[in-house]
DOTORZA-373790 format. One record per residue: x, y, z of N, C-alpha, C in turn; residue in one letter. Coordinates in pm, 1 decimal, always signed. Each point is the difference from the previous one (the first is absolute). Layout:
N
+----------+----------+----------+----------+----------+----------+----------+----------+----------+---------+
!      n.u !      n.v !      n.w !     ca.u !     ca.v !     ca.w !      c.u !      c.v !      c.w ! residuo !
+----------+----------+----------+----------+----------+----------+----------+----------+----------+---------+
!        X !        Y !        Z !        X !        Y !        Z !        X !        Y !        Z !       A !
...
+----------+----------+----------+----------+----------+----------+----------+----------+----------+---------+
***
This chain:
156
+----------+----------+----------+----------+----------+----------+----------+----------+----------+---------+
!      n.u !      n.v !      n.w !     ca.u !     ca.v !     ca.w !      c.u !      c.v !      c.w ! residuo !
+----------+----------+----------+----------+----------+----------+----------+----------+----------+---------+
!  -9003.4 !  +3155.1 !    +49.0 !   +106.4 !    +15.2 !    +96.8 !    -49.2 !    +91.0 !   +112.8 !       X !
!    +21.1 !    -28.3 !   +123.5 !    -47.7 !    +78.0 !   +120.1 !   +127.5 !   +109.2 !    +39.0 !       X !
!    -49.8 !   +123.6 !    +41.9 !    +24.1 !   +107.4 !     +5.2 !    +23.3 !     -4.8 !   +154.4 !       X !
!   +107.5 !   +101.4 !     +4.3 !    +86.2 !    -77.8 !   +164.0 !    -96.4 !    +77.4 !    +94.9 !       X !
!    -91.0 !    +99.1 !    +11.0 !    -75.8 !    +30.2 !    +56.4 !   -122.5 !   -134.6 !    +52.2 !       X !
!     -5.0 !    -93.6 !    -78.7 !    -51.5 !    -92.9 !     +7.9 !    +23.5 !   -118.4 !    +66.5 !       X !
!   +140.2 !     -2.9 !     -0.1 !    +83.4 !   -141.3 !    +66.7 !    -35.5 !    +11.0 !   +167.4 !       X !
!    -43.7 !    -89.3 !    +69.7 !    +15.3 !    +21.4 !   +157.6 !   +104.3 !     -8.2 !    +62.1 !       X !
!    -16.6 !   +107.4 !   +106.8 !   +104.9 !    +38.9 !   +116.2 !    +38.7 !   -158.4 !    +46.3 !       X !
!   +142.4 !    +29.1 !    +38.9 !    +21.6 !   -148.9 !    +68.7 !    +71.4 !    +62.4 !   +146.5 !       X !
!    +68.5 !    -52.8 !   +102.1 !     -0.1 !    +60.8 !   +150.3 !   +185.6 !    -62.4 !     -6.8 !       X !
!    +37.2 !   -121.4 !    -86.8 !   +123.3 !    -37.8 !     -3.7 !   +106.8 !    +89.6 !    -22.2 !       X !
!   +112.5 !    -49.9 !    -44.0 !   +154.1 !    +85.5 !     -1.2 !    -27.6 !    +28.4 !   -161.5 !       X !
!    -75.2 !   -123.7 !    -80.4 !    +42.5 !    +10.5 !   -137.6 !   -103.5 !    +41.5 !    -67.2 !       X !
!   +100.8 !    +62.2 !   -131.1 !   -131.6 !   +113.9 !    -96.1 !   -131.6 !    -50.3 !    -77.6 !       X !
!    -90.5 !    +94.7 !    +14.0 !   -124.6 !    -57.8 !    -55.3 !    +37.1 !    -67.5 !   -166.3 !       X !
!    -59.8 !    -43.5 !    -50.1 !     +8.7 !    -89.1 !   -186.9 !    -13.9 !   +107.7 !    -51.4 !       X !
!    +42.0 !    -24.8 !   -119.5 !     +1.2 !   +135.8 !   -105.4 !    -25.6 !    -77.2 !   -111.4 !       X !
!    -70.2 !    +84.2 !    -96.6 !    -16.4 !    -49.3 !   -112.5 !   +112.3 !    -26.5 !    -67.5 !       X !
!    -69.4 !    -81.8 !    -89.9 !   +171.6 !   -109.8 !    -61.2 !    +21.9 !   +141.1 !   -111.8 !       X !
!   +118.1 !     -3.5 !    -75.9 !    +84.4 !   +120.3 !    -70.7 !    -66.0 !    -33.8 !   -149.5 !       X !
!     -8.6 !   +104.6 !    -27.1 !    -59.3 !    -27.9 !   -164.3 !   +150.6 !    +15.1 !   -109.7 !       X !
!    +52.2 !    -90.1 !    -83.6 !    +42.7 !    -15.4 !    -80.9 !    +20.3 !   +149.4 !    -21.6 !       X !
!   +126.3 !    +63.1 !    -22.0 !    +47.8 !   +115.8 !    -45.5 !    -60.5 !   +118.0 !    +73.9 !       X !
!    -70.0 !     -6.6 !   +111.3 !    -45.9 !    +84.8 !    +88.1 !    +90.6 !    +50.1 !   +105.0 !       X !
!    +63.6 !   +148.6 !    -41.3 !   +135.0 !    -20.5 !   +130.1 !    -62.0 !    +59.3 !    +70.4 !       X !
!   -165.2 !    +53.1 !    +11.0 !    -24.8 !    +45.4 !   +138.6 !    -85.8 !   -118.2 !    +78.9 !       X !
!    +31.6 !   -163.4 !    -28.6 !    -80.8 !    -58.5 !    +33.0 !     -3.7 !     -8.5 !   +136.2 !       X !
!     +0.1 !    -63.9 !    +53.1 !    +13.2 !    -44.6 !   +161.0 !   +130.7 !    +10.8 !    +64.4 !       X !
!     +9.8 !    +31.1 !    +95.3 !   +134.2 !    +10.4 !    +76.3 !    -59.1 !    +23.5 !   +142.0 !       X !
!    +55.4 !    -44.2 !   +116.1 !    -12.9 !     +1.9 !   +101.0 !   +173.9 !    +35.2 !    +90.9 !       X !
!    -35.1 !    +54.2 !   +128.1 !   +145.5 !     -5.4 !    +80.1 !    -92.7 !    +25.0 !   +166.2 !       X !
!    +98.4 !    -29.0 !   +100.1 !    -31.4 !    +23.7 !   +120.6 !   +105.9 !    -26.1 !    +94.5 !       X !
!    -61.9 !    +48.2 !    +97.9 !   +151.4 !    +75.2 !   +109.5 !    -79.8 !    -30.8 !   +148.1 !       X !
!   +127.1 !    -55.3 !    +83.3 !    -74.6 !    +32.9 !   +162.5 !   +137.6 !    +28.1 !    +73.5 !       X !
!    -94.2 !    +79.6 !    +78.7 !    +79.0 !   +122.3 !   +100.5 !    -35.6 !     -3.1 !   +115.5 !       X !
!    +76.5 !    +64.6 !   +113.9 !    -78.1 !    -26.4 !   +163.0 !    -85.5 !   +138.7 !    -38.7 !       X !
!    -59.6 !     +9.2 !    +89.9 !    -80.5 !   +109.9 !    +51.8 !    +77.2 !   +108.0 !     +1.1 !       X !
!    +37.9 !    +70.9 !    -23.3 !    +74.9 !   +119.3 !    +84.6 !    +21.0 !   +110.9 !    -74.9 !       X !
!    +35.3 !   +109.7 !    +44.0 !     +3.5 !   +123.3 !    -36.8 !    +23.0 !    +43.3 !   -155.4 !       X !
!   +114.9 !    -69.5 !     +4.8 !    +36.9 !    +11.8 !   -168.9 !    -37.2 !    -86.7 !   -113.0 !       X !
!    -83.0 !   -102.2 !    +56.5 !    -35.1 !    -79.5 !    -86.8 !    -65.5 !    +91.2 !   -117.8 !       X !
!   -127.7 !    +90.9 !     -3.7 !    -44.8 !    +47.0 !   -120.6 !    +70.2 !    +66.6 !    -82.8 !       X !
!   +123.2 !    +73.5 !    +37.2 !   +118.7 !    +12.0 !   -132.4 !    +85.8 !    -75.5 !    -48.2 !       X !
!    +12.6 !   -149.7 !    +62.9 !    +54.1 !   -136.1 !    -69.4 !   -134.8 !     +7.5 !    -92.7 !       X !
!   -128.0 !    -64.7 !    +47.1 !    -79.6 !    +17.3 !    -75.9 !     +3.5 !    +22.6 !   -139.7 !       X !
!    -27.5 !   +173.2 !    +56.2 !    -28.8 !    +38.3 !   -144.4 !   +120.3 !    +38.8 !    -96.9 !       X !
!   +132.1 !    -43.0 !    +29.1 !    +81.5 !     +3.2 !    -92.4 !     -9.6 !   -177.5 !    -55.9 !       X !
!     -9.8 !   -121.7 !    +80.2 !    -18.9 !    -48.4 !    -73.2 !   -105.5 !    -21.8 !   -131.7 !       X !
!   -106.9 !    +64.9 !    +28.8 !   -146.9 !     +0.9 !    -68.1 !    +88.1 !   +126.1 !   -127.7 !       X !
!    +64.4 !    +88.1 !    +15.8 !    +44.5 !    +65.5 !    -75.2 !    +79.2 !    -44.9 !   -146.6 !       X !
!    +90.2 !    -88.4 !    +72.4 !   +123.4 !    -47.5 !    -86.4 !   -124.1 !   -141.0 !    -85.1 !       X !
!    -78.5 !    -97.1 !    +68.1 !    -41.8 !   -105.1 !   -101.3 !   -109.7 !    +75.3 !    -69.0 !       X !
!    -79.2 !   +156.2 !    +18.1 !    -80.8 !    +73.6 !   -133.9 !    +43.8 !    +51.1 !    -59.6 !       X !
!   +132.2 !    +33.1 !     +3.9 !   +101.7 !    +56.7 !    -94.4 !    +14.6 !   -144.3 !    -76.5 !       X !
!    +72.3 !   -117.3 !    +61.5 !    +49.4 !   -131.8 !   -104.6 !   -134.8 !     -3.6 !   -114.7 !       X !
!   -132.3 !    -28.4 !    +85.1 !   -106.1 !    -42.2 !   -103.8 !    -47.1 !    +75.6 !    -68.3 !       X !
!    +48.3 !   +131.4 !    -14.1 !    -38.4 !   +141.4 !   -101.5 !   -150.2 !    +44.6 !    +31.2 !       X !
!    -25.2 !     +1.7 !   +139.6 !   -101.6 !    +93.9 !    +45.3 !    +46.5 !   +145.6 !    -19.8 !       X !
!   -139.7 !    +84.2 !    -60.8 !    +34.9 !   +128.1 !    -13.5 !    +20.9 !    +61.9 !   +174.3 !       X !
!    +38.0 !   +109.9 !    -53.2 !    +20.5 !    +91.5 !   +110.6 !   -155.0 !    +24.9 !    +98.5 !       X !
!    -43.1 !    +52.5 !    -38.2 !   -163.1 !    +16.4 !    +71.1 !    -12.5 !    -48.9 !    +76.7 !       X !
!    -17.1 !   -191.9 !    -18.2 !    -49.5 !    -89.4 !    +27.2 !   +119.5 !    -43.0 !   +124.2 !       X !
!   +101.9 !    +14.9 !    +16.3 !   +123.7 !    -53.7 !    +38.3 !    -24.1 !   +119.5 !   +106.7 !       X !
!    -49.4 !   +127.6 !    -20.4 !    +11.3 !   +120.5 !    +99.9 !   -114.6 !    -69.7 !   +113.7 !       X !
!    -99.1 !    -49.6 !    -61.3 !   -153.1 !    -27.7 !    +50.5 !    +22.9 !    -92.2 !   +104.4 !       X !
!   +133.2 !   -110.0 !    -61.3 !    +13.3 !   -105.5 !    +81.8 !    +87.1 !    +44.3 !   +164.0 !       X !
!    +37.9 !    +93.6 !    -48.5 !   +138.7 !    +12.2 !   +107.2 !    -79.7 !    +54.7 !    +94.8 !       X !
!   -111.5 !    +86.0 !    -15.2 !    -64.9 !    +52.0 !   +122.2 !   -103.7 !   -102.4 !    +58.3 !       X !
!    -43.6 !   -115.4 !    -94.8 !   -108.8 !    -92.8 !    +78.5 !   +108.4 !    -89.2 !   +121.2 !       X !
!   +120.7 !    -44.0 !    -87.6 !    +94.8 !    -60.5 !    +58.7 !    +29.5 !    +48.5 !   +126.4 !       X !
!    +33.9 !   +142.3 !    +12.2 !    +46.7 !    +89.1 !   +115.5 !   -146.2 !    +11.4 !   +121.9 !       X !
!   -112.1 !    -37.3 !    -43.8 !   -118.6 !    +13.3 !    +54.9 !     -1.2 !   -110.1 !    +75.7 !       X !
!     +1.7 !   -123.8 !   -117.4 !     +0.8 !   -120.5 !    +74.9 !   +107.9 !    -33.6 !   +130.6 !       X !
!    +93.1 !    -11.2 !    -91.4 !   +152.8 !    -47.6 !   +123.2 !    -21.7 !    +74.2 !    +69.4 !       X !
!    -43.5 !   +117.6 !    +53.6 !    +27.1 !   +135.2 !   +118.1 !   -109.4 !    -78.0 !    +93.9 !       X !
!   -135.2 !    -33.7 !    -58.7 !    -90.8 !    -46.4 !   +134.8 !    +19.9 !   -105.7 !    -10.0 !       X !
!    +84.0 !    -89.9 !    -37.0 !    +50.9 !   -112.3 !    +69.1 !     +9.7 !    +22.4 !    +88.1 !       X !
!   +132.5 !    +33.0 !    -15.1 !   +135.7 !    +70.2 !   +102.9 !    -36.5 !    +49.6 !   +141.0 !       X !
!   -126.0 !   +107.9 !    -26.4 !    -46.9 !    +77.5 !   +102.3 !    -99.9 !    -97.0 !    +74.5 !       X !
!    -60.4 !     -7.8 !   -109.8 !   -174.2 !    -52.4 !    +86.8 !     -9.9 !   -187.3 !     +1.2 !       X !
!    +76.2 !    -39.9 !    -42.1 !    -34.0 !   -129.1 !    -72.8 !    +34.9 !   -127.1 !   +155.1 !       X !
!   +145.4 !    +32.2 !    +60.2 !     +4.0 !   -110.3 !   +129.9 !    +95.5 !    -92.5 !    -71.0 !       X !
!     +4.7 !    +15.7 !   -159.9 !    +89.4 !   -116.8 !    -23.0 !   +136.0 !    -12.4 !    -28.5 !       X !
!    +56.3 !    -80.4 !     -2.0 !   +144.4 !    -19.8 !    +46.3 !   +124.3 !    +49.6 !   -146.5 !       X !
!    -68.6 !    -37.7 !    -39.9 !     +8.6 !     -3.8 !   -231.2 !   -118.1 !    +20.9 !    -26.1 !       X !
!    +37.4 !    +79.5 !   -184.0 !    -85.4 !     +2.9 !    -97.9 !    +34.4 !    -97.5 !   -146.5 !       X !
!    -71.3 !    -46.8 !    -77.5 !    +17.5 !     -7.1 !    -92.9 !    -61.6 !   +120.3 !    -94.9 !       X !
!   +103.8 !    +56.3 !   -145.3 !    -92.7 !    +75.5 !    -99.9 !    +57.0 !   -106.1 !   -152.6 !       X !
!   -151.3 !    -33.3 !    -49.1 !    +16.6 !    -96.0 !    -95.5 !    -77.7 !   +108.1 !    -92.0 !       X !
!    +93.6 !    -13.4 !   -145.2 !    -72.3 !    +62.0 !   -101.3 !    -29.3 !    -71.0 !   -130.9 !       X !
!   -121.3 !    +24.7 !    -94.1 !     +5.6 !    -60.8 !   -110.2 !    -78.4 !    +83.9 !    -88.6 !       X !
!   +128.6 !    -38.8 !   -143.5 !    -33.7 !    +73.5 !    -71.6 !    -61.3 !    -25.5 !   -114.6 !       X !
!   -145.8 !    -53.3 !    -57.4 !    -61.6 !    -10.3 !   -109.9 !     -2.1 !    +46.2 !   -126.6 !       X !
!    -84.4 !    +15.2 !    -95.2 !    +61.1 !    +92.7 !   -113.1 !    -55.3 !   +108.7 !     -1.8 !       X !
!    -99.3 !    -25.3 !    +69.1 !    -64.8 !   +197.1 !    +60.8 !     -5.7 !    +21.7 !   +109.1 !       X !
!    +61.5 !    -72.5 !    +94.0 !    -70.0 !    -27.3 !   +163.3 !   +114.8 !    +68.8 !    +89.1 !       X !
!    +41.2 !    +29.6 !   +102.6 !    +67.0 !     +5.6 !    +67.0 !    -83.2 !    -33.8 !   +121.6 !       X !
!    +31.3 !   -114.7 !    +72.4 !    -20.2 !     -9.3 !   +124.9 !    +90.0 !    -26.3 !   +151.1 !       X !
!    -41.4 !    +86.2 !    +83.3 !   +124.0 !    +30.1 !   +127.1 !    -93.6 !    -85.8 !   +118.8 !       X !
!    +85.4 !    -59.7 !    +64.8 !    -39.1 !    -74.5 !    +86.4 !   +114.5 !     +7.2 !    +94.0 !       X !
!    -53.3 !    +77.8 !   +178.2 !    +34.5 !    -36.9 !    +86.2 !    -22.8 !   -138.9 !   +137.9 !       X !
!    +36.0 !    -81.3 !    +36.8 !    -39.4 !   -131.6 !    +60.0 !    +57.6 !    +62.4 !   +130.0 !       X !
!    -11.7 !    -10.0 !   +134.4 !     +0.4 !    -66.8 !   +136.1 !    -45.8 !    -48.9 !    +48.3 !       X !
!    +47.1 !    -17.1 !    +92.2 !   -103.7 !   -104.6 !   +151.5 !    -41.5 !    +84.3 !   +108.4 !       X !
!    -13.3 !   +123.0 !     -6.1 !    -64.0 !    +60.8 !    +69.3 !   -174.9 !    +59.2 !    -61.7 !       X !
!    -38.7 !    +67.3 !    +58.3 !   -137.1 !    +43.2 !    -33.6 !    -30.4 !   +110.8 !    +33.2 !       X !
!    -13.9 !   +112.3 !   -105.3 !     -2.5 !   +138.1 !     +3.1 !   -167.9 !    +38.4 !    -52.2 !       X !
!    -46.1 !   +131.1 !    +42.1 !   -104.4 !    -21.1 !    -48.6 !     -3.4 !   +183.3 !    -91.4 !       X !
!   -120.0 !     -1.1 !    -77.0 !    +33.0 !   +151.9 !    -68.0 !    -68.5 !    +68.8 !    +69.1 !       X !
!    +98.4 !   +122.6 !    -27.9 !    -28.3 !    +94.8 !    +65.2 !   -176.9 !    +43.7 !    -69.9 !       X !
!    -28.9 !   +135.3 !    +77.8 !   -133.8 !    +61.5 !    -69.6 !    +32.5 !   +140.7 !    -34.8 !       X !
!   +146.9 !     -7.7 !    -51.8 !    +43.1 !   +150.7 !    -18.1 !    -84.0 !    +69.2 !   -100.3 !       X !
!    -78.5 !   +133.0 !    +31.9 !    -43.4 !    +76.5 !    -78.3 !    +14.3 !   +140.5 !    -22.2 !       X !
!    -13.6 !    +86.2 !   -103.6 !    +29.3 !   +144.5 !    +13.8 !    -59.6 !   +100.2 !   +126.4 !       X !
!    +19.2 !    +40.1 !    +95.4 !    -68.3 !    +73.7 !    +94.3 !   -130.4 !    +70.6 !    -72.6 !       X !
!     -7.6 !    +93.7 !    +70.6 !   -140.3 !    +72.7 !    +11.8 !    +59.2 !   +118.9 !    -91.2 !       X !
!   +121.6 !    +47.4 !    +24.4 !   +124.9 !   +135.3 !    -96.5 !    +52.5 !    -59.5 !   -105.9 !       X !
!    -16.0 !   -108.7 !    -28.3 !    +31.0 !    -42.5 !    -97.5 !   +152.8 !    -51.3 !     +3.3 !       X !
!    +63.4 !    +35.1 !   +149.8 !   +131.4 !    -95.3 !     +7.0 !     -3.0 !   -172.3 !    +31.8 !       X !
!   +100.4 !    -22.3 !    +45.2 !    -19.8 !   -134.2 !    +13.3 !    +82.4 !    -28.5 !   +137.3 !       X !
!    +10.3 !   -126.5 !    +68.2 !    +74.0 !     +9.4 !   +110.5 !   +103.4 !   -117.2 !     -2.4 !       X !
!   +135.2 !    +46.9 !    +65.8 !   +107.1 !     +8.2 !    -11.2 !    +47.3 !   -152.6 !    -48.8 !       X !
!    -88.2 !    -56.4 !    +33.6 !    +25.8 !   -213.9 !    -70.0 !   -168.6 !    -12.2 !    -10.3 !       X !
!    +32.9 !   -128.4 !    -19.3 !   -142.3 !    -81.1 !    -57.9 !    -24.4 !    +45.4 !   -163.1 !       X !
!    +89.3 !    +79.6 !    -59.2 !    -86.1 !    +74.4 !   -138.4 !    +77.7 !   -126.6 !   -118.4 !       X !
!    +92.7 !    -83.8 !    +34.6 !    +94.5 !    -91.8 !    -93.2 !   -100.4 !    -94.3 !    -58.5 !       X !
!    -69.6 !    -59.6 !    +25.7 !   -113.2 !    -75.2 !    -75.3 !    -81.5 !    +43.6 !    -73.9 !       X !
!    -58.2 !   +102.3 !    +33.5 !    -63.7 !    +77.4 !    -80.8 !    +74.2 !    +66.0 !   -109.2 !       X !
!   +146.4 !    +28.3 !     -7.5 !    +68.1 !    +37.1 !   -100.7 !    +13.1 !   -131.7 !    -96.8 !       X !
!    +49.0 !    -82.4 !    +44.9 !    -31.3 !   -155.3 !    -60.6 !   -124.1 !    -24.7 !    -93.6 !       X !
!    -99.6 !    +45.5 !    +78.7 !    -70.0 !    -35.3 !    -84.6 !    -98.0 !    +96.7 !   -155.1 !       X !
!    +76.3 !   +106.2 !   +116.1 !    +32.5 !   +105.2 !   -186.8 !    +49.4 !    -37.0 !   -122.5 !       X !
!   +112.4 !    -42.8 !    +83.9 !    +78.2 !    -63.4 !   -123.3 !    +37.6 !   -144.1 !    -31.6 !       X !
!    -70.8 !    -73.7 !     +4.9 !    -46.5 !   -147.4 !    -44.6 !   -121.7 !     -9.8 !    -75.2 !       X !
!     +3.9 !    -91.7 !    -96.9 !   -112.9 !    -90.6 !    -19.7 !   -110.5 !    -54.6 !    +89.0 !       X !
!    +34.2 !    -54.8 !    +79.3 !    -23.2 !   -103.8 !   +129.9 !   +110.4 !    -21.6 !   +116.1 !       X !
!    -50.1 !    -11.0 !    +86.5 !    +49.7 !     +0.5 !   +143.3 !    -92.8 !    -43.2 !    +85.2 !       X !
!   +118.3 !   -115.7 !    +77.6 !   -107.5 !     -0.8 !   +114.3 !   +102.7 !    -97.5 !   +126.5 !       X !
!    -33.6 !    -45.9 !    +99.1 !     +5.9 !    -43.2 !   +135.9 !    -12.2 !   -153.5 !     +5.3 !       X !
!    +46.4 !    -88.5 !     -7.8 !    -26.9 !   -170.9 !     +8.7 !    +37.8 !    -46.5 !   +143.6 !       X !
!    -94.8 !    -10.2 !   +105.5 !    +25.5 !    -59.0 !   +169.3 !    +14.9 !   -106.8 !    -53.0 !       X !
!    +91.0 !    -96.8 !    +67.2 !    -50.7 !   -121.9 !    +79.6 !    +81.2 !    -36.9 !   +123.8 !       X !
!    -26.9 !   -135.2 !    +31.3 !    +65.0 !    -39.0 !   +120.6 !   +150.1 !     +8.8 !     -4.5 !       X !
!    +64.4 !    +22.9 !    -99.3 !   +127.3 !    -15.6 !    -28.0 !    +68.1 !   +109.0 !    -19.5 !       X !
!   -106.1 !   +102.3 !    -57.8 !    +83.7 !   +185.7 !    +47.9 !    -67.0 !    +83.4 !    -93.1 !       X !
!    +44.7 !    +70.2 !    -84.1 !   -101.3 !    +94.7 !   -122.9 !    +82.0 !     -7.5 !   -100.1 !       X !
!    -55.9 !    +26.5 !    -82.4 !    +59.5 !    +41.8 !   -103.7 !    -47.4 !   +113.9 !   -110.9 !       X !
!    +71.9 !   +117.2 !     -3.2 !    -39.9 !   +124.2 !    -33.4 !    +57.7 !     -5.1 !   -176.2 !       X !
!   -124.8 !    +35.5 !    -88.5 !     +6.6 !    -22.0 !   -136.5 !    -54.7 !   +123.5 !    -81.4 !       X !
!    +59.8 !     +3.0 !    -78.4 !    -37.5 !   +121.7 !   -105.3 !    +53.6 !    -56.2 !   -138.0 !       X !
!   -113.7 !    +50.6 !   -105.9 !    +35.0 !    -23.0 !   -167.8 !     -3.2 !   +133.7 !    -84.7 !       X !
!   +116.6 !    -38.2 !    -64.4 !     +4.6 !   +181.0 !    -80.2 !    +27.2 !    -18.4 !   -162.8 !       X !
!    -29.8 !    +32.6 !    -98.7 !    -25.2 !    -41.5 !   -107.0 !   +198.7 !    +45.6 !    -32.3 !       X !
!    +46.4 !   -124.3 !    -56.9 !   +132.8 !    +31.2 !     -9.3 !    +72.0 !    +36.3 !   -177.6 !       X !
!    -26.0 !   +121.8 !     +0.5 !    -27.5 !    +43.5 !   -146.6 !   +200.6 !    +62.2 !    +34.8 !       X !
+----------+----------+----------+----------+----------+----------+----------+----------+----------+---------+
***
């Protein structure tokens, strides 16, 4: 069985395949997804929806904390940097996997945020790099059709 880190990005409205559910497995597969315009408040629709379906599928706390800030990372440079009109955030949940997936049609690129020379950091650009503290994997998918911003977090 392929591991959703594995499945390819798609650029459409609808969610990537998930592995089929194993017989008496209630953390088997589950998927949900949401689209929103662009705009200010979209990342606290967001991440309350991302909240309420890791609560339904009995994601621990940790993992559910981990998500809300990649979520808040993602939807925010939509919003800001992205040009696009809507987001989609599609999630799926494996039996160890958690994977977050933001989709638009715009095209953002990452920042090169790094710790200064004092060891502070400066005032944006540092959200990806927190991302990728706390993920498995992460990463950036261009194409002609917009990006799509992805992260996997082991959903214990």
């Amino acid at each position: 069985m392929p591991t959703l880190d594995r499945l390819p990005n798609r650029d459409g409205g609808s969610p990537l395949p998930t592995p089929p559910r194993r017989p008496g497995d209630a953390r088997a597969s589950a998927t949900a997804c949401c689209t929103w315009p662009a705009e200010r408040r979209t990342p606290a629709r967001a991440r309350a929806f991302a909240r309420s379906r890791l609560a339904a599928w009995g994601v621990g706390e940790a993992t559910a904390e981990s998500a809300d800030v990649v979520i808040s990372e993602f939807v925010t440079n939509t919003v800001v940097h992205s040009g696009a009109s809507e987001l989609t955030l599609r999630l799926f949940r494996g039996p160890s996997e958690l994977r977050i997936e933001v989709v638009d049609s715009g095209r953002w690129r990452r920042p090169n945020a790094r710790p200064a020379r004092d060891g502070s950091m400066a005032e944006s650009g540092r959200g990806l790099w927190m991302v990728e503290t706390l993920t498995q994997r992460c990463g950036l998918h261009h194409t002609r059709h917009g990006t799509t911003a992805w992260a996997l977090l082991a959903a214990v």
